[in-house]
C-alpha positions in Angstrom: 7.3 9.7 0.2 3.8 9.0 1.7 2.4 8.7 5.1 0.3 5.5 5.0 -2.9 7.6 5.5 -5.3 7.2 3.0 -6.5 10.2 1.5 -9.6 9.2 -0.9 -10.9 6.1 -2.5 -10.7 5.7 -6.3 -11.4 2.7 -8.7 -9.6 1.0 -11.7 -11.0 2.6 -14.7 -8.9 0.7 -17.7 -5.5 -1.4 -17.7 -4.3 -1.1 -21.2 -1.6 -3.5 -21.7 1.4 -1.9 -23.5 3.7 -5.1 -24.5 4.3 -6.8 -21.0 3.7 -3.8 -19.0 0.4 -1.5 -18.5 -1.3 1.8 -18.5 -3.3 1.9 -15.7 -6.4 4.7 -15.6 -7.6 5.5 -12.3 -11.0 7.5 -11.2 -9.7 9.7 -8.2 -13.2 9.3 -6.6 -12.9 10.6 -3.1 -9.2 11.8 -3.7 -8.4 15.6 -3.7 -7.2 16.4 -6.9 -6.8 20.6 -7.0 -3.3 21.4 -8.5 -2.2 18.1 -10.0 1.0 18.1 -11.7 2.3 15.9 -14.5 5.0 14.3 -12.7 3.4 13.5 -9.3 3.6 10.6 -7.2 0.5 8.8 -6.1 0.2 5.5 -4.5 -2.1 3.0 -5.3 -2.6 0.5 -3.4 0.9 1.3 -1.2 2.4 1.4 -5.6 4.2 4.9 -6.6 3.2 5.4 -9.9 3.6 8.2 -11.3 1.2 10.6 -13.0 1.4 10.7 -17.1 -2.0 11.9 -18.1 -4.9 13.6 -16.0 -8.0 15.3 -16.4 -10.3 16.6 -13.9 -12.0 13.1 -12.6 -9.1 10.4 -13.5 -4.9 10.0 -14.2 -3.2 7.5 -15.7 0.0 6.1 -15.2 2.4 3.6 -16.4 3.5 -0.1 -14.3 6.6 -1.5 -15.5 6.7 -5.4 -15.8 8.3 -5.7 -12.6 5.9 -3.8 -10.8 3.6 -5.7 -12.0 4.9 -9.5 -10.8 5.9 -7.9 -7.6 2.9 -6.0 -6.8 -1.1 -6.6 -6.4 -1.3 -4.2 -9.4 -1.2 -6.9 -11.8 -4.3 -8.7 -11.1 -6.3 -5.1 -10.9 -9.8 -5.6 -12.7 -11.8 -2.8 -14.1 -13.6 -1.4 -11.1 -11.9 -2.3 -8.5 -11.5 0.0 -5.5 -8.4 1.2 -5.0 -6.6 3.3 -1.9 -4.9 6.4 -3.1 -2.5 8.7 -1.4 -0.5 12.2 -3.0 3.2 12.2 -2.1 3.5 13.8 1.2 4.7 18.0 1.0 7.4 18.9 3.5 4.6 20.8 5.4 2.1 17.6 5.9 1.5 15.9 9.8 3.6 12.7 9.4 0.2 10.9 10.7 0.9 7.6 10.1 4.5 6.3 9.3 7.2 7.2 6.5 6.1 4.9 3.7 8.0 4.9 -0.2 5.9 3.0 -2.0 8.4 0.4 -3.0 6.0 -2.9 -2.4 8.9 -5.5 -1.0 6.2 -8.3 -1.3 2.7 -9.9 -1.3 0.7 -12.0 1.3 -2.8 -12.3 1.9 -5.7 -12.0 4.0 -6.0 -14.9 6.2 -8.7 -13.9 8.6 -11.0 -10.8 9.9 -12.6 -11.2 13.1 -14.9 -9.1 15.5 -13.0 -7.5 18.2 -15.7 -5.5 20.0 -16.2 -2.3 17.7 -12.7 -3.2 16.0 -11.7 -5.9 14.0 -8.4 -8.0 14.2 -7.3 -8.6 10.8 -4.5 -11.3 10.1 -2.1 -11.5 6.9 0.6 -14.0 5.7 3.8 -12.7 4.8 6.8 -14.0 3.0 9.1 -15.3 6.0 11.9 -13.1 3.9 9.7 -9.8 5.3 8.5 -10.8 8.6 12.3 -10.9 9.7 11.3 -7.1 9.4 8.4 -7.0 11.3 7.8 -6.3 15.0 5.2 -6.0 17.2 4.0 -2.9 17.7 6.4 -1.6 15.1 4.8 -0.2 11.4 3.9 -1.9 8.5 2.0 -0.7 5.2 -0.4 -2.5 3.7 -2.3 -1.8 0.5 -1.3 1.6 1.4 -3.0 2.0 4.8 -0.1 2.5 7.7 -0.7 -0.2 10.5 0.5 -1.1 14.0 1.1 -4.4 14.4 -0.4 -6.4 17.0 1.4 -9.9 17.0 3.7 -11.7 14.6 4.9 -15.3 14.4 6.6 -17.6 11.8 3.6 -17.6 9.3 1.9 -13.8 8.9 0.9 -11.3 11.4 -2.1 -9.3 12.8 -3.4 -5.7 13.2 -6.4 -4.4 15.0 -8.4 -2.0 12.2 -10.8 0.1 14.0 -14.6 1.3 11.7 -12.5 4.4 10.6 -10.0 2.8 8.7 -12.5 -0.2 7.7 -15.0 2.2 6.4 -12.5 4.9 4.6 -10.1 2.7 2.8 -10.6 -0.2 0.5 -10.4 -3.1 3.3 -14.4 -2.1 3.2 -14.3 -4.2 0.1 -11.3 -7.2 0.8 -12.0 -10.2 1.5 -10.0 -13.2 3.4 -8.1 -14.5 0.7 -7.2 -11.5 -1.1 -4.2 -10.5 -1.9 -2.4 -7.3 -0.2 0.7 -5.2 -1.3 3.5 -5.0 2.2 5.7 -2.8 2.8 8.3 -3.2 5.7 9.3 0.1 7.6 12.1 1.8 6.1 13.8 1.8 9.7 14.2 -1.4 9.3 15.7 -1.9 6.2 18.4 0.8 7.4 19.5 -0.9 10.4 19.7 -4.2 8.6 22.1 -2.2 6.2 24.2 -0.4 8.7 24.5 -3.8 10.7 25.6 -5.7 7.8 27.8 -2.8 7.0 29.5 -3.3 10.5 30.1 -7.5 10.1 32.1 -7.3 7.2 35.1 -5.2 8.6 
């Protein structure tokens, strides 16, 4: 689990592909790396992957094909700054929102405007997801735990303040980009229990 909080800002070193899935080496740049385990999660991006190699300034870790059609992770170049978070320990501040790191789908960056000091960032979204989203209820993208300001039919929009502009990788997106979403967990729960309820 992972709080939507970025932790440090790392860059793609190397994507090896490994017949129809990839190894992907990551520079932990900004990220703080003491005690890492073989083992460990660490999302990039809002991806879980899982830690297979490491040495003091980089880890690797593997991407299965379907995390890579159903996730951002797949068009990764060389160099490309990245959001990382460590899995959350029991003892952390639950700062931002509960987050998995199981991408339910992809949109985009549809526009970034001025909002005095702020900026009001839109997104599209599958119309399969925004059933999920609220406003002011939680979302995750690339990683970053957001409050959403407004949603319609076609994407939604969050306000980013210079904090979260200037320590996570929307420094370096771009309208058109693509962006990993993840819909709060809450919501797929209540979805389930309801669905639960209607067939008895």
């Amino acid at each position: 689990m992972f709080t939507g909080i970025i932790e440090g800002l790392g860059r793609v070193a190397a994507i090896e592909n490994r017949g129809g899935d990839a190894r992907l080496t990551v520079e932990v740049g900004t990220l703080p790396f003491e005690a890492v385990q073989l083992g460990e999660s660490i999302a990039v991006n809002g991806v879980c992957l899982t830690v297979v190699e490491f040495d003091a300034t980089s880890f690797a870790a593997d991407a299965s094909n379907e995390t890579l059609s159903l996730t951002t992770l797949g068009a990764l170049k060389a160099g490309t700054v990245v959001n990382l978070e460590r899995a959350m320990r029991p003892t952390d501040r639950l700062g931002g929102h509960l987050v998995s790191g199981h991408v339910d789908g992809v949109g985009a960056v549809a526009g970034i405007a001025e909002d005095a000091r702020a900026q009001r960032w839109r997104f599209t979204a599958p119309a399969a997801l925004l059933r999920y989203v609220a406003k002011k209820g939680s979302i995750c993208v690339d990683g970053v735990s957001l409050t959403v300001n407004e949603v319609d039919e076609t994407g939604l929009e969050v306000a980013l303040i210079p904090h979260t502009v200037s320590h996570t990788a929307f420094s370096q997106t771009r309208v058109g980009d693509a962006v990993n979403l993840e819909i709060d967990l809450v919501a797929r729960y209540v979805e389930r229990l309801l669905a639960g309820r209607t067939t008895h």
